[in-house]
N, C-alpha and C positions, 0 to 999 in steps of 0.2 A: 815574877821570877827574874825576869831582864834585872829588874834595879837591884835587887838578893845581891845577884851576880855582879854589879856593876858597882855598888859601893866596896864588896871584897875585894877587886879586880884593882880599884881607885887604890884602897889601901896597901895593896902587895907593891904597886908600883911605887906608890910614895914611900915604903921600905926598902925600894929598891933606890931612891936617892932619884927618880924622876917626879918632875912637878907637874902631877897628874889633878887633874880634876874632873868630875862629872856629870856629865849633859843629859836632864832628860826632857827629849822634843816634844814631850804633852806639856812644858811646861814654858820652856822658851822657845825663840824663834830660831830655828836651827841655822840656817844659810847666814843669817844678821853674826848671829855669835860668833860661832865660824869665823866670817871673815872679821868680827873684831878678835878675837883671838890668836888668829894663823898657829893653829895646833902642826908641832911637827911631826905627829903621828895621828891617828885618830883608831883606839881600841874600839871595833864593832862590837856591840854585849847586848844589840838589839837580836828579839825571838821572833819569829811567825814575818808575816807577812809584812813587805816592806823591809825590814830588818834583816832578811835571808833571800829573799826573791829579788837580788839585784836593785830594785828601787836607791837606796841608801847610798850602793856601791857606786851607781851612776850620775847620783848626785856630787858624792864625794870626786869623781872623776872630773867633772864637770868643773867645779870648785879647783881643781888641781890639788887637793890635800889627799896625802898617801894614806895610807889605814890597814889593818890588820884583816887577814883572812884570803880568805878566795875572791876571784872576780868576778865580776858584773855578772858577764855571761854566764861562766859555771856556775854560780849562784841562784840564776834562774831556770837553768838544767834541773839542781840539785833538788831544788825547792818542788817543783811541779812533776811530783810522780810518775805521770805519766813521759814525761819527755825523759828525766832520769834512768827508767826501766829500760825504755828503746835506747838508751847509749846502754846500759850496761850488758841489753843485749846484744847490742852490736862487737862489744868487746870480750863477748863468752864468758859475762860475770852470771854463775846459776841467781836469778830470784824469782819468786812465784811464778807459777803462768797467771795470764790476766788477761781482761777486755776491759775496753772505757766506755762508760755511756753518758756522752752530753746533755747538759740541761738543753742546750738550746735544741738537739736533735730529737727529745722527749717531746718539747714543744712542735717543734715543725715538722718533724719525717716520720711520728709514730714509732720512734725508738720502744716505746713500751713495750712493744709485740716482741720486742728480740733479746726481752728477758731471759726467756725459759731458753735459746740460745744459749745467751750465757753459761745458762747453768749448764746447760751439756758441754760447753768448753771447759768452765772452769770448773766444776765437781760441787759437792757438796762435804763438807762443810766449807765455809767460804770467810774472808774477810769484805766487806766493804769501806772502803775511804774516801774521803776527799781529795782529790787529785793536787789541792794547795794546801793544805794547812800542817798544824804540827802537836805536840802534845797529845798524842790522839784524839785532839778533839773528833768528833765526826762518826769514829770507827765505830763500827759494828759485825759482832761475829753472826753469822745464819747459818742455819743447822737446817731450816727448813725452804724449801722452795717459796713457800707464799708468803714468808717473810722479807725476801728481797726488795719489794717494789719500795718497803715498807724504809730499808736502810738506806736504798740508793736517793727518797727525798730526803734522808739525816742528812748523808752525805754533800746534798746539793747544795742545801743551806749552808752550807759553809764555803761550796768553793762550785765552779761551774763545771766543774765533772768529777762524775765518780769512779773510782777504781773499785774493782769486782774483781777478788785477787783470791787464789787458791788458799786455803790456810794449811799451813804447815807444819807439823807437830814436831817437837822436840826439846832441846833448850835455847832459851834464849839468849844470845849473847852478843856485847856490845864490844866496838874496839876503837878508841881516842889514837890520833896519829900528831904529831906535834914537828915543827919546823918544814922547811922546804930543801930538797925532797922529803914527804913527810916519812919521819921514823915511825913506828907503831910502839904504842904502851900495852902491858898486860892485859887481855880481853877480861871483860866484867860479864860473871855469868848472874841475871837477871831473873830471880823466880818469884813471880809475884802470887801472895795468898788466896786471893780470889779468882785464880787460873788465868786471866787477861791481863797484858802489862797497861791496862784505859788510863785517863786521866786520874781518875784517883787511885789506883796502885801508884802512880809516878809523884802522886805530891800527897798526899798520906803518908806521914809519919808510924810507922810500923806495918803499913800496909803489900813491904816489900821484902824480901833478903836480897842482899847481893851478895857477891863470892868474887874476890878477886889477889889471885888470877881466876879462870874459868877453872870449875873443876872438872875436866878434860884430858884424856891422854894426849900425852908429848905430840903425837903424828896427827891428832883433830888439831890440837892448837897449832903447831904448823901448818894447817891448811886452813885456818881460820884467818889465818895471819897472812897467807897470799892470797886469799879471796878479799881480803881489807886491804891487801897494797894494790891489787887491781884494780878496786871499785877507787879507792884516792885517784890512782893515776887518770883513770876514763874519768872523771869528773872534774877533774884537774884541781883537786882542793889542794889549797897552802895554808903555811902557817898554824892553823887548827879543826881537827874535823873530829868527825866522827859515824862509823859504820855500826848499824843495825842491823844482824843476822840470826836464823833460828839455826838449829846444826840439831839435823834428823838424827836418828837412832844408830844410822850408819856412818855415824861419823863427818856426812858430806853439810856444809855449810851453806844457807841460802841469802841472799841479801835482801830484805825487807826497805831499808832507805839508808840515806848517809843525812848527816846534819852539819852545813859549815858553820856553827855559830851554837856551841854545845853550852850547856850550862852550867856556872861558873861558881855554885852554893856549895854550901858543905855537902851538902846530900847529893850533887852533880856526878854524872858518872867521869869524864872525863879529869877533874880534880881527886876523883878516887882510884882511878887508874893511874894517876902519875903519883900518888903515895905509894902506890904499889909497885912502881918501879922506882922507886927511891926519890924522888923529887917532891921537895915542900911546894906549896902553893906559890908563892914567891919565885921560885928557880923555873916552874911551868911557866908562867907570866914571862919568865926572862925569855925564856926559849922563843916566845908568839912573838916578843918584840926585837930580839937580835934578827930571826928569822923575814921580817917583816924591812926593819930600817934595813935589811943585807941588800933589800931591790934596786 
């Protein structure tokens, strides 16, 4: 999906009258090229790990070449679930209640036994995550108690802790913020046909609807829309992000995760969200990079 995103991204720019070109590090040697090129910006369109979890940003830091997006540090916030959730509860942003259980503390202290804990914090029905990764790879919903032990090893294998997160019923809705301070675009209400937004609801072609704006009263999207400038602000995203929230029956909005490095396909939600407030792919693109060279 990164490169989907990264040859559209190439071309709105080259329409844009910059002479952009495309770099993908499975294929050259990143730091060589770089410095034979001295790119005066550098658009981030890497996904998952590395690409969002600060590695990239620190390199690029490192290099001294400026780049698009949020930084280092909040990108490693952003990225690791669990460190994301303890900012956003520190700054009185609602998202699930939750516990984390360590692979290495499964291994070494008998974290097993403090399953069934769990469940009495967190309730039943549940989500299970991977504390790093993205695409939902990883996730798993549990309805049953004795299927936990079962999610939290899916979990693992993907990332060195799992989040054990309340599930929380409602609709789902997503909201892209663009420039620094970021503005917000029209929230995207996400209903996906097999009842879970998983990896294949999200890249299955028909496997989705979306609706944008949200179909929501005026005073929900208002409060969807301050519960997405606050989770920006406490994570300190620039340039381009993206908030993931369910909004219960009663209107109140909970925040699931934010993504600094949204994706950039026709099918993307943040490129659908800015159709929907009037801006071509191109004019979006304009915005991440006026916003970005303005530092």
């Amino acid at each position: 999906m990164s490169l989907r995103g990264g040859h559209r991204v190439t071309t709105a720019l080259e329409a844009l009258g910059h002479d952009a070109w495309l770099l993908d590090p499975a294929d050259v040697k990143l730091v060589e090229t770089l410095r034979e090129r001295t790119p005066e910006l550098c658009w981030l369109g890497l996904h998952g790990k590395e690409g969002e979890d600060g590695t990239v940003q620190r390199l690029l830091d490192l290099l001294g070449l400026p780049y698009t997006g949020t930084r280092a540090f909040d990108c490693e916030l952003t990225f690791d679930k669990v460190l994301a959730k303890d900012v956003l509860r520190r700054a009185g942003v609602p998202t699930p209640v939750w516990v984390v259980i360590e692979g290495w503390a499964l291994r070494d202290l008998g974290a097993g036994a403090a399953l069934a804990d769990a469940i009495d914090r967190v309730g039943l029905p549940c989500m299970v995550k991977p504390s790093r990764s993205g695409s939902a790879l990883g996730v798993t919903p549990v309805m049953r108690a004795t299927d936990l032990a079962a999610a939290v090893m899916s979990a693992l294998s993907f990332s060195g802790a799992a989040v054990i997160e309340r599930r929380v019923q409602g609709t789902e809705v997503s909201v892209a913020g663009l420039g620094t301070p970021v503005q917000l675009l029209p929230p995207v209400e996400i209903v996906p046909k097999g009842g879970v937004y998983d990896y294949g609801a999200r890249y299955t072609a028909g496997a989705t609807d979306y609706f944008t704006p949200a179909r929501l009263e005026p005073d929900v999207i208002s409060r969807v829309r301050e519960v997405a400038a606050a989770t920006f602000d406490a994570l300190g995203t620039r340039d381009i992000g993206r908030v993931d929230m369910i909004v219960a029956p009663d209107g109140s909005p909970t925040v699931l995760e934010a993504n600094v490095s949204p994706g950039m396909t026709e099918t993307s939600l943040a490129p659908m969200a800015a159709h929907a407030a009037g801006l071509s792919f191109g004019e979006l693109c304009d915005v991440v990079i006026q916003s970005a060279t303005s530092r």
